[in-house]
C-alpha positions, 0 to 999 in steps of 0.5 A: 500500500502506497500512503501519501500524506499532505503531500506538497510540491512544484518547482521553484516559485510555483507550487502545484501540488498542496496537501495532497492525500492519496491511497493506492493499493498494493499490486493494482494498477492506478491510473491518474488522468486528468488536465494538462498542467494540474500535477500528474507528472508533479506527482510521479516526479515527486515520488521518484525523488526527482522533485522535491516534496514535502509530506508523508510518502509511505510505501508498506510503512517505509518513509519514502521522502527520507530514503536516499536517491538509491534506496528510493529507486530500489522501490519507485521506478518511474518512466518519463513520457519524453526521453532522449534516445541513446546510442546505446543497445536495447540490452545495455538499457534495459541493465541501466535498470539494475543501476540501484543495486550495483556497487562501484565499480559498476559490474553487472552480477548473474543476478542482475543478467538474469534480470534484464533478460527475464525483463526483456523477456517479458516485454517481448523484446528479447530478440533485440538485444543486440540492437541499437536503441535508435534502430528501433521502431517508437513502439519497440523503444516504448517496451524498451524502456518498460523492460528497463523499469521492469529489470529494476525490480520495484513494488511501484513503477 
């Protein structure tokens, strides 16, 4: 279960989000629809660490908002709708999904291979491995990037 408590964030000069109070179940899907410009991406953003946020963000009684940028990634995976397309090949972006594990010197583990590959698996898009990012269709970058939220292995995305 996903608690978010007075929940308050934005950009500089131009709050957006004040006192929000949400519920989100565990293991469900949840869609947030609404206008554009009323605080949709705020959120997310917000609860990925990317903006900061004042409030109470509890994931199954963990204080996301306390946790470091690494600890949170290890539990909130997000997924911008606009991104840069790398050069880089479908199998090594679907690893950077394993980035919040990894310890320095960055090296991949048989754990984290066999993540991105069961990921990539599950998206379909196995096949592609050793394709460039930018070869790909919009569609097939799409389950990419998905395999790539996916192989971070969190309980919310």
């Amino acid at each position: 279960m996903l608690e978010i408590r007075n929940l308050c964030a934005g950009y500089p000069g131009h709050p957006v989000l004040e006192n929000l109070s949400l519920s989100v179940p565990g293991g469900a899907v949840t869609v947030i629809a609404g206008p554009n410009g009323c605080g949709k991406s705020t959120l997310l953003k917000a609860l990925a660490g990317i903006l900061p946020a004042t409030g109470s963000v509890t994931l199954d009684d963990c204080e996301l908002l306390t946790l470091d940028r690494r600890e949170r990634a290890r539990n909130v995976a997000f997924l911008p709708q606009n991104r840069q397309v790398p050069e880089i090949t479908v199998k090594n972006l679907v690893l950077h999904g394993r980035f919040p594990y990894l310890s320095y010197p960055r090296r991949y583990r048989q754990e984290d291979l066999r993540m991105a590959e069961a990921a990539m698996d599950q998206m379909g898009v196995a096949e592609l491995a050793d394709r460039s990012l930018a070869s790909l269709s919009g569609g097939q970058r799409q389950k990419v990037y998905i395999a790539m939220a996916l192989a971070q292995d969190t309980p919310v995305v």
